[in-house]
C-alpha positions as a Markdown table, in Angstrom:
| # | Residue | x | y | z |
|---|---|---|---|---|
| 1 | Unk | 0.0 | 0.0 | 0.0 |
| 2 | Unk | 1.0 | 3.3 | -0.9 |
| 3 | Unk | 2.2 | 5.9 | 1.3 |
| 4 | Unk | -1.0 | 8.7 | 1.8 |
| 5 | Unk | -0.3 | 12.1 | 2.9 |
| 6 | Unk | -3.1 | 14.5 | 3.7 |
| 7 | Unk | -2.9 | 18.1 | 3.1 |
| 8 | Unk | -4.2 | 20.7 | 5.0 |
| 9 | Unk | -5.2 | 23.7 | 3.2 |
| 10 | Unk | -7.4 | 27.3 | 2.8 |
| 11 | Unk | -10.0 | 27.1 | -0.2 |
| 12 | Unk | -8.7 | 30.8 | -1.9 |
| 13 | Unk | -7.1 | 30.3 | -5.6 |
| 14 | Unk | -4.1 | 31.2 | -4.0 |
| 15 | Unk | -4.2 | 28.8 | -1.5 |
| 16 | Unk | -4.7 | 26.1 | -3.8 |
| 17 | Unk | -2.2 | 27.0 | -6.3 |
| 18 | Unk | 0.2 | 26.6 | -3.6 |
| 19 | Unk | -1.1 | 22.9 | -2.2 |
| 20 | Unk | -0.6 | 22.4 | -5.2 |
| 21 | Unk | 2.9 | 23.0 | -5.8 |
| 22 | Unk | 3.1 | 21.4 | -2.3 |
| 23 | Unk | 1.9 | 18.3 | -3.9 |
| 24 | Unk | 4.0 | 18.4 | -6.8 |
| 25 | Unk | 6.7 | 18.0 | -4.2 |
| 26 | Unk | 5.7 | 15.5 | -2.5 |
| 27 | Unk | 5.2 | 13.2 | -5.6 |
| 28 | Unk | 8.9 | 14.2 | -6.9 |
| 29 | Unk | 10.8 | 13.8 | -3.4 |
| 30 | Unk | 8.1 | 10.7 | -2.5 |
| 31 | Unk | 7.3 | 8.6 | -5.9 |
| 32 | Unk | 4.3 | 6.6 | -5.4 |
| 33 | Unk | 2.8 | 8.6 | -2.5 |
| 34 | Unk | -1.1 | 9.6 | -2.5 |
| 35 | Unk | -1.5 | 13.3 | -1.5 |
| 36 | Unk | -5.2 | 14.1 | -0.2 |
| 37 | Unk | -6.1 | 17.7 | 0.1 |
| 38 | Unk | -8.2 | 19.0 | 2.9 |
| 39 | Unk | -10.0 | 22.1 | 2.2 |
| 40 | Unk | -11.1 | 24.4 | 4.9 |
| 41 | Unk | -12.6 | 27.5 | 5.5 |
| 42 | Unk | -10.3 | 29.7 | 7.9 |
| 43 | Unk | -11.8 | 32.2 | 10.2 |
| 44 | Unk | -10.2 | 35.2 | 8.4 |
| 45 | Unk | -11.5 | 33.8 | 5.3 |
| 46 | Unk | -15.3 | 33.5 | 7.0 |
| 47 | Unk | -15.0 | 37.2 | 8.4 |
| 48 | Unk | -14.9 | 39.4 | 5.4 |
| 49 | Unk | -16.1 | 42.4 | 7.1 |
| 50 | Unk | -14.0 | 42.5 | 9.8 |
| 51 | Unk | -10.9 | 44.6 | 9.9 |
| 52 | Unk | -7.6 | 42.4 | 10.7 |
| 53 | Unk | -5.8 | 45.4 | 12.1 |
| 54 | Unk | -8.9 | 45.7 | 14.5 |
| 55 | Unk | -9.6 | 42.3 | 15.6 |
| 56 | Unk | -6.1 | 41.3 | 15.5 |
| 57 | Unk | -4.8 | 39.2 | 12.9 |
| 58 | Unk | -2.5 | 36.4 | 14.3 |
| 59 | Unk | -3.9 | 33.0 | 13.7 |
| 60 | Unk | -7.0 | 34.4 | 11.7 |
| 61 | Unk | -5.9 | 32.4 | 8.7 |
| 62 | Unk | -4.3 | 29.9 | 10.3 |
| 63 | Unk | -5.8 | 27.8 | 13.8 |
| 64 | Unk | -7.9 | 26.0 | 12.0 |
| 65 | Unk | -5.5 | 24.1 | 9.9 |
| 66 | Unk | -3.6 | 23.7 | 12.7 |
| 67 | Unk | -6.5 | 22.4 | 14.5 |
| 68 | Unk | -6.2 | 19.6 | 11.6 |
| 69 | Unk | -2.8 | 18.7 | 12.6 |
| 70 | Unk | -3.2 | 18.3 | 16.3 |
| 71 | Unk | -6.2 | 16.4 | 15.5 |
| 72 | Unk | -5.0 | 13.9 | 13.3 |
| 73 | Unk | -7.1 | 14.9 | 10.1 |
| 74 | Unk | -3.7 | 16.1 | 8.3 |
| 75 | Unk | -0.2 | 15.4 | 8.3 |
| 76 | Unk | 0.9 | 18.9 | 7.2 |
| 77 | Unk | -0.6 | 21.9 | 6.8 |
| 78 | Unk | 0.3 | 24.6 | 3.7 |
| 79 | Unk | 0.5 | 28.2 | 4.9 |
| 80 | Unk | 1.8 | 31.7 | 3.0 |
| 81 | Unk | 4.9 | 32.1 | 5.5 |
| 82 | Unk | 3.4 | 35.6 | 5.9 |
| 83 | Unk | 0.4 | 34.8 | 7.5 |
| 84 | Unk | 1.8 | 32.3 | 10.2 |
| 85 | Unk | 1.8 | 33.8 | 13.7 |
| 86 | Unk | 5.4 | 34.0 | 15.8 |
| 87 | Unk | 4.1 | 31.5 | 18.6 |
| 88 | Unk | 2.7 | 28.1 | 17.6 |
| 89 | Unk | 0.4 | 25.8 | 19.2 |
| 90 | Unk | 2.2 | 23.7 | 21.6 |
| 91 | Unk | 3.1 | 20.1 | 19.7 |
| 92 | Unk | 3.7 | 22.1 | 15.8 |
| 93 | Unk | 6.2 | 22.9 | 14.2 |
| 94 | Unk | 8.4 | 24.0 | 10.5 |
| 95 | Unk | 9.6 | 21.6 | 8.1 |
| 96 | Unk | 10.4 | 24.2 | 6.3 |
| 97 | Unk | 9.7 | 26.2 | 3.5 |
| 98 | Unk | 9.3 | 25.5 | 0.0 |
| 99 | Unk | 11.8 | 27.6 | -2.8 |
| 100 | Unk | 10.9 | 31.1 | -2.2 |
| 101 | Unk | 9.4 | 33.1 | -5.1 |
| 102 | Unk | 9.5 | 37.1 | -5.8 |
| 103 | Unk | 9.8 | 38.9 | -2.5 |
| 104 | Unk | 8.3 | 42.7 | -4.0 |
| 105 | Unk | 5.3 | 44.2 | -3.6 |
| 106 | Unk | 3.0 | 45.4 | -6.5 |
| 107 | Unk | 1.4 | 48.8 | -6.6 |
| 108 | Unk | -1.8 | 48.5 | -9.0 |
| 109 | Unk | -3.6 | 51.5 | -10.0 |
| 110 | Unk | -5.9 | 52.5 | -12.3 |
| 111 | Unk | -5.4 | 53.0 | -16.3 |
| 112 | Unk | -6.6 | 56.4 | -15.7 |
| 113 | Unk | -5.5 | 57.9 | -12.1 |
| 114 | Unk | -2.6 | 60.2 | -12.5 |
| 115 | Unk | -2.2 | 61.3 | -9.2 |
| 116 | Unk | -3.3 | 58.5 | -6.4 |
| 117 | Unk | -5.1 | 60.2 | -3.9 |
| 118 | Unk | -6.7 | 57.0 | -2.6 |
| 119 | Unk | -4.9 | 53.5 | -1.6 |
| 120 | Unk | -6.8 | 50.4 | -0.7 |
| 121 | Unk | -4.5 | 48.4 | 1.9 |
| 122 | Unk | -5.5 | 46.4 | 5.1 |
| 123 | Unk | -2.1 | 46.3 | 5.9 |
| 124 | Unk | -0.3 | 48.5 | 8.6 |
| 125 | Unk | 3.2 | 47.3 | 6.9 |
| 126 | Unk | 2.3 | 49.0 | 3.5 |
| 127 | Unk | 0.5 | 52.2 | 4.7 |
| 128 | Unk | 3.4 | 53.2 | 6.8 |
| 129 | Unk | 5.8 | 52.4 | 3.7 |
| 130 | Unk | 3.7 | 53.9 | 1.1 |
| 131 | Unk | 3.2 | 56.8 | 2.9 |
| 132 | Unk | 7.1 | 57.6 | 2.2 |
| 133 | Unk | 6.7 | 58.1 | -1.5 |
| 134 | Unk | 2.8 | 58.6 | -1.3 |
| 135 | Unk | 2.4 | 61.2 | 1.4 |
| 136 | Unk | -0.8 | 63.1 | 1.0 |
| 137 | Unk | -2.9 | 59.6 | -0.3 |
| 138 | Unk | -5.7 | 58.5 | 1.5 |
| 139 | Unk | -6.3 | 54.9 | 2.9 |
| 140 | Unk | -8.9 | 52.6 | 3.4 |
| 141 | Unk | -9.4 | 48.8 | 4.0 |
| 142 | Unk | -9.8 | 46.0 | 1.5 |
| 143 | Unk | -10.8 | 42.6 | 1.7 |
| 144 | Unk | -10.8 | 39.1 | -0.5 |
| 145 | Unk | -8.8 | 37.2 | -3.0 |
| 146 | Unk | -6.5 | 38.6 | -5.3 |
| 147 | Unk | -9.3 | 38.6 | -8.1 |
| 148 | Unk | -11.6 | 40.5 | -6.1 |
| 149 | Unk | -9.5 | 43.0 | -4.9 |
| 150 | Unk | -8.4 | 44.1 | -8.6 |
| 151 | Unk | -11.6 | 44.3 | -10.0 |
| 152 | Unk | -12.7 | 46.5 | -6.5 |
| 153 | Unk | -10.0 | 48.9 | -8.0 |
| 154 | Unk | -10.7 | 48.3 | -11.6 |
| 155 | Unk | -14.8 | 49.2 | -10.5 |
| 156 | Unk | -13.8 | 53.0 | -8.6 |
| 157 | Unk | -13.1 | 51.3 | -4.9 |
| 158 | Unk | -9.9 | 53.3 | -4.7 |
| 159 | Unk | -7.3 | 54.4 | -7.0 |
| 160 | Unk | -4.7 | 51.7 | -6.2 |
| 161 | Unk | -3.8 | 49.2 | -4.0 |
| 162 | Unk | -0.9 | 46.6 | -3.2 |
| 163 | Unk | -0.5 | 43.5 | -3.3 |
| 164 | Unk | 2.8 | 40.6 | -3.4 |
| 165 | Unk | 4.3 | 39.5 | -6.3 |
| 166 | Unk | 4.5 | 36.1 | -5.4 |
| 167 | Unk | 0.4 | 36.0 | -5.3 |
| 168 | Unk | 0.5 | 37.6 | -8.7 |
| 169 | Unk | 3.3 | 35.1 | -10.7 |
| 170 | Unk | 1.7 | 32.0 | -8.8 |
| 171 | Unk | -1.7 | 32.7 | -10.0 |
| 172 | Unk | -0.2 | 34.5 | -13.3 |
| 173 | Unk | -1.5 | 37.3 | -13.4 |
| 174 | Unk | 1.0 | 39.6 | -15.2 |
| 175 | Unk | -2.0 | 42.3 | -16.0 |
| 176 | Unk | -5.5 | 42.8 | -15.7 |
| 177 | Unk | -7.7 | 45.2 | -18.3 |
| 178 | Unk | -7.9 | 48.8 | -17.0 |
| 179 | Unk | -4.9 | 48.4 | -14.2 |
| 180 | Unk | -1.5 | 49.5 | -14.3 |
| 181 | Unk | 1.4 | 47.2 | -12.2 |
| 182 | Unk | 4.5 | 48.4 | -10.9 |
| 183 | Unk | 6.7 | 46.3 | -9.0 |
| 184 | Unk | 7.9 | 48.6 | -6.0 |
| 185 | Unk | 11.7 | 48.1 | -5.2 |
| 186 | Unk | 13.2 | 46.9 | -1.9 |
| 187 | Unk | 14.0 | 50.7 | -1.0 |
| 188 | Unk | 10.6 | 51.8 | -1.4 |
| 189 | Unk | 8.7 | 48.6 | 0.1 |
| 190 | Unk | 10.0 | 46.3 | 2.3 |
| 191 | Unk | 8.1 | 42.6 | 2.4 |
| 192 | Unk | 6.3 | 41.1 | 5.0 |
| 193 | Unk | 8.4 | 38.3 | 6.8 |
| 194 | Unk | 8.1 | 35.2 | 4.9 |
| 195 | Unk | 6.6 | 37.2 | 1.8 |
| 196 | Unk | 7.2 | 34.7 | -1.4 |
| 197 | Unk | 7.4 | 31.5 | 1.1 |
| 198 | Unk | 5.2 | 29.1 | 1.1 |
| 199 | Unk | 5.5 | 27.1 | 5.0 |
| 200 | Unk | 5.1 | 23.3 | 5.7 |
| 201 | Unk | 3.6 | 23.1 | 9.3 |
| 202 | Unk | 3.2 | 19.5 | 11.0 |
| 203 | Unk | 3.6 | 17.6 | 14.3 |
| 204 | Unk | 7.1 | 17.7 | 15.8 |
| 205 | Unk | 7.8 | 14.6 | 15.6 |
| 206 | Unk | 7.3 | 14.9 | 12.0 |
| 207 | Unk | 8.9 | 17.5 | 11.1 |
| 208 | Unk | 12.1 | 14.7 | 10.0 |
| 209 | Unk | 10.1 | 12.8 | 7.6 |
| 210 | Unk | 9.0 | 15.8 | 5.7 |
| 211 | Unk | 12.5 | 18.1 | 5.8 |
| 212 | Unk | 13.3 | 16.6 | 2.1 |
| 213 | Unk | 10.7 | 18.6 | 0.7 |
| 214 | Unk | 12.2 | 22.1 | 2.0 |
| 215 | Unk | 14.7 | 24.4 | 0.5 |
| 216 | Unk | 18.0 | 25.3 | 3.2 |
| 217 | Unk | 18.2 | 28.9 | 1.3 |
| 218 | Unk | 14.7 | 30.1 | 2.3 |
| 219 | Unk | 14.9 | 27.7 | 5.6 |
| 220 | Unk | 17.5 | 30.1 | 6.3 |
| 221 | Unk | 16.3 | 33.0 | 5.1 |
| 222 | Unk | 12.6 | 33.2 | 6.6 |
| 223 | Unk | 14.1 | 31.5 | 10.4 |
| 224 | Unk | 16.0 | 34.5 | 10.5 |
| 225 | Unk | 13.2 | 37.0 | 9.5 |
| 226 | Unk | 10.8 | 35.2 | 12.0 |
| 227 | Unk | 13.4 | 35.9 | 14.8 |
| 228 | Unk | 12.6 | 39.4 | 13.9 |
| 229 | Unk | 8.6 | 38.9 | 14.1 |
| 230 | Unk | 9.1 | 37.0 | 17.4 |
| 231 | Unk | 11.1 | 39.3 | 19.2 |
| 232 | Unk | 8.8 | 42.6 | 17.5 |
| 233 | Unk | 6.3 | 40.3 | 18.7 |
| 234 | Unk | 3.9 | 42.4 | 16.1 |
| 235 | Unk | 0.5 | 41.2 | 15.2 |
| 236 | Unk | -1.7 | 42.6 | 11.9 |
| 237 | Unk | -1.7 | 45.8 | 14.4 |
| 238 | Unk | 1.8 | 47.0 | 14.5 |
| 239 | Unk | 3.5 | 48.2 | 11.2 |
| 240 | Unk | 6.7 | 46.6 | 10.4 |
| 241 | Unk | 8.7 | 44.6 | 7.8 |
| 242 | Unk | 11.9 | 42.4 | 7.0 |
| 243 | Unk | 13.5 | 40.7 | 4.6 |
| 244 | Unk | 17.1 | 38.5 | 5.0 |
| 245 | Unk | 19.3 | 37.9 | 1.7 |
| 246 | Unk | 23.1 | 37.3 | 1.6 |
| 247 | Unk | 24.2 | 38.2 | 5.6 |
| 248 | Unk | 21.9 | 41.4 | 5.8 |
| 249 | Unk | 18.5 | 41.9 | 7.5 |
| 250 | Unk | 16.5 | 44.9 | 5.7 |
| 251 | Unk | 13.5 | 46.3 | 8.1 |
| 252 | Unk | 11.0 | 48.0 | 8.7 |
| 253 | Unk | 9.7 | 49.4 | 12.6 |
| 254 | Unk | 7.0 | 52.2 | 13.1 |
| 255 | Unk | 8.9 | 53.5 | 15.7 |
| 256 | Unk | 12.2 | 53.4 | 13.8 |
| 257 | Unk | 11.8 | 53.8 | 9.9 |
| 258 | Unk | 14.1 | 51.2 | 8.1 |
| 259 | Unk | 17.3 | 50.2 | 9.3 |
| 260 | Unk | 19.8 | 47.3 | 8.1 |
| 261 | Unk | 21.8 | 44.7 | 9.7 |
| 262 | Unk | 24.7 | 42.9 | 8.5 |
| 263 | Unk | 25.9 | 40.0 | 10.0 |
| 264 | Unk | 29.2 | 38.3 | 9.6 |
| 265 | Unk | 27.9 | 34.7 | 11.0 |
| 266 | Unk | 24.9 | 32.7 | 10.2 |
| 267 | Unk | 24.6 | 31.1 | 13.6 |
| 268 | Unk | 21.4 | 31.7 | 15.2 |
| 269 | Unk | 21.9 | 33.2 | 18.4 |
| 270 | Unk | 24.3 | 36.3 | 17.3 |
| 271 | Unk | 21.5 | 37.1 | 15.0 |
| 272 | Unk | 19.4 | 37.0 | 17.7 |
| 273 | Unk | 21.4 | 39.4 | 19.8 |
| 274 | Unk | 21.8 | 42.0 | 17.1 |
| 275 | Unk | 18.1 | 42.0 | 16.6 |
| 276 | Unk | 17.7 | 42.2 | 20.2 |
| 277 | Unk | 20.3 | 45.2 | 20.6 |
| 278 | Unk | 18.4 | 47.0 | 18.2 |
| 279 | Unk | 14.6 | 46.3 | 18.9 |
| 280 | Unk | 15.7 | 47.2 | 22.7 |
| 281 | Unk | 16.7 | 50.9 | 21.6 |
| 282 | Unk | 13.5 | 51.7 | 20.6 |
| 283 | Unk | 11.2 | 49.8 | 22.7 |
């Protein structure tokens, strides 16, 4: 009998296309393994009207897929890196990460706004960004898939929003009828930790069996950005960023702008102190 594997998973296109390349990993690192896919409904994904800012965001798109794991119902659960809280349920853990895409965000406006007075963003990270090279725009809150939210702008909601490239190339979009894209660099945006990452969440004891399927770059990569999340200890209410790529740490903190770390070692807890040294100046 075959080996069966059962994935836990939210039901957005995004979501999906994601399990999916989860799949496609399993059955090139596993031959002969059945991958089941469990489809659930998240809470965040139930409560379109709420804001996240407001009602706190941490776990809003996750518990219930962790819920799977601890239960038995799944073996592994497929998150966006970004929307996985610092602290875990007791008994979970990371396998790991799958080969990161495109880290940059997207600004999208309409074919015929010159001037963008109005910017659709639920996110505390990209108002407090965008308002460096947009600052007399407006914002308000927007909610849904990736589809939804560009035809909101396309129909009049607001003049532009943002939203990851990673979303964009994994669903391929590359341009929608009456929108403009422009990939914002690094200097002008930075990414949410674990933008582009897609996370492989099961039982600890697990966490062995499925560590073939990961990629050591972005292991690396998105470990050290979620030191920063944990010791920020930031939820969907506090605006702040960061990004790791060959020894340096870019960031983002409300109450310090952007600042930049270098590091001249890899090992875990000098990276932890440096974060530490700086976090505690402005806390």
């Amino acid at each position: 009998m075959s080996e069966q594997i059962t994935l836990a998973t939210r039901k957005s296109p995004l979501a999906l296309v994601q399990t999916q390349l989860v799949e496609e990993a399993i059955h090139k690192t596993f031959p002969g393994t059945e991958v089941i896919q469990l489809q659930m409904v998240t809470t965040g994904d139930q409560r379109l009207a709420w804001s996240l800012e407001e009602k706190g965001g941490k776990g809003l798109f996750t518990k219930e897929l962790e819920v799977a794991l601890l239960e038995g119902r799944a073996g592994m659960a497929v998150h966006s890196a970004k929307d996985l809280p610092a602290k875990m349920e007791p008994g979970l853990a990371l396998a790991g990460f799958l080969p990161r895409e495109k880290v940059e965000d997207v600004l999208i406006k309409r074919v015929d706004v010159e001037r963008i007075q109005t910017l659709a963003t639920g996110s505390p990270r990209r108002r407090a960004q965008a308002k460096l090279f947009l600052p007399d725009v407006e914002f308000s809150d927007i909610r849904g898939n990736v589809e939804t939210r560009l035809n909101k702008i396309k129909e009049g909601y607001a003049d532009a929003t943002i939203l990851a490239s990673a979303g964009l190339r994994r669903l391929e979009i590359s341009e929608w009828e009456g929108l403009e894209f422009e990939t914002l660099h690094l200097n002008q945006m930075i990414p949410a930790v674990g933008q582009g990452a897609i996370a492989l969440q099961c039982r600890e004891e697990d966490v062995d069996r499925f560590k073939p399927l990961t990629d050591p770059k972005t292991d690396q990569a998105v470990r050290i950005e979620r030191e920063f999340l944990t010791q920020v200890d930031g939820g969907c209410q506090t605006a702040f960023a960061a990004h790791f790529m060959d020894y340096t740490l870019i960031a983002y903190h409300e109450d310090a702008g952007r600042f930049t770390l270098t590091f001249n070692t890899l090992e875990m807890d000098e990276i932890r102190q440096a974060i530490s040294n700086v976090l505690g100046g402005i806390r």
